[in-house]
N, C-alpha and C positions, 0 to 999 in steps of 0.2 A: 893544984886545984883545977877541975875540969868545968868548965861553963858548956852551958845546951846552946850552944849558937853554932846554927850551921855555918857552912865554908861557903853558901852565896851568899850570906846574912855579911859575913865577913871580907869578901869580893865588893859587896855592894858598899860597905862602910869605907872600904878605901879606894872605892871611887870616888865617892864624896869629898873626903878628905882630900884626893889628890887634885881633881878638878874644878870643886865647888869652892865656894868665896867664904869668907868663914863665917861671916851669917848666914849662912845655910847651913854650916854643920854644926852651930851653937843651936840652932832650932832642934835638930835632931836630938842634940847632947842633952838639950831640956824638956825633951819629951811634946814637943810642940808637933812636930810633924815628923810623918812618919818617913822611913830610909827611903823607901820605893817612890817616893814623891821627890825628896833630895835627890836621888840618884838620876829621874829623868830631869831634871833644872839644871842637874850639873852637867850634861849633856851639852848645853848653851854654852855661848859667851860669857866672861864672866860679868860685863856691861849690862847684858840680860837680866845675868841672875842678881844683882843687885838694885837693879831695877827691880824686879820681880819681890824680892827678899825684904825690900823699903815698906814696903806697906801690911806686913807682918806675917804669922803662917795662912792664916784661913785666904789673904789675897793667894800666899803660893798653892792655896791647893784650888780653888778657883781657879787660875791661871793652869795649872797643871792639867786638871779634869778636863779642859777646855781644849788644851793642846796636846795632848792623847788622844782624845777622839778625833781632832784633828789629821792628826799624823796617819792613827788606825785608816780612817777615810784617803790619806790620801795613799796608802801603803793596797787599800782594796782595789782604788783606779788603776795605780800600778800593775796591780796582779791580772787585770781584768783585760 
């Protein structure tokens, strides 16, 4: 049986898995938050991300949207 999920869709999912804590991949499994948000959380510590993960998905994507443009900003000084 063939599924329509790309091969970054599938890079991205076992990143997660491999690095993320596992309340952040049961978020994902339950349709709470989406991969691309997991995948930059599991980027962290996993002390972070369970901090982060404790206070439920809408705190991770708060925290996520907050530390991407973070990051994007500090990534533009770098360039500049």
């Amino acid at each position: 049986m063939a599924l329509n999920v790309s091969p970054r869709s599938i890079e991205r999912a076992l990143r997660v898995l491999r690095l993320g804590v596992p309340e952040l991949s049961d978020m994902v499994l339950r349709g709470e938050l989406k991969l691309g948000l997991a995948e930059f959380l599991a980027q962290f510590p996993q002390e972070m991300q369970r901090a982060v993960t404790a206070y439920g998905p809408a705190h991770v994507r708060k925290w996520v949207a907050l530390n991407q443009r973070a990051h994007a900003e500090d990534a533009d000084e770098a360039a500049a």
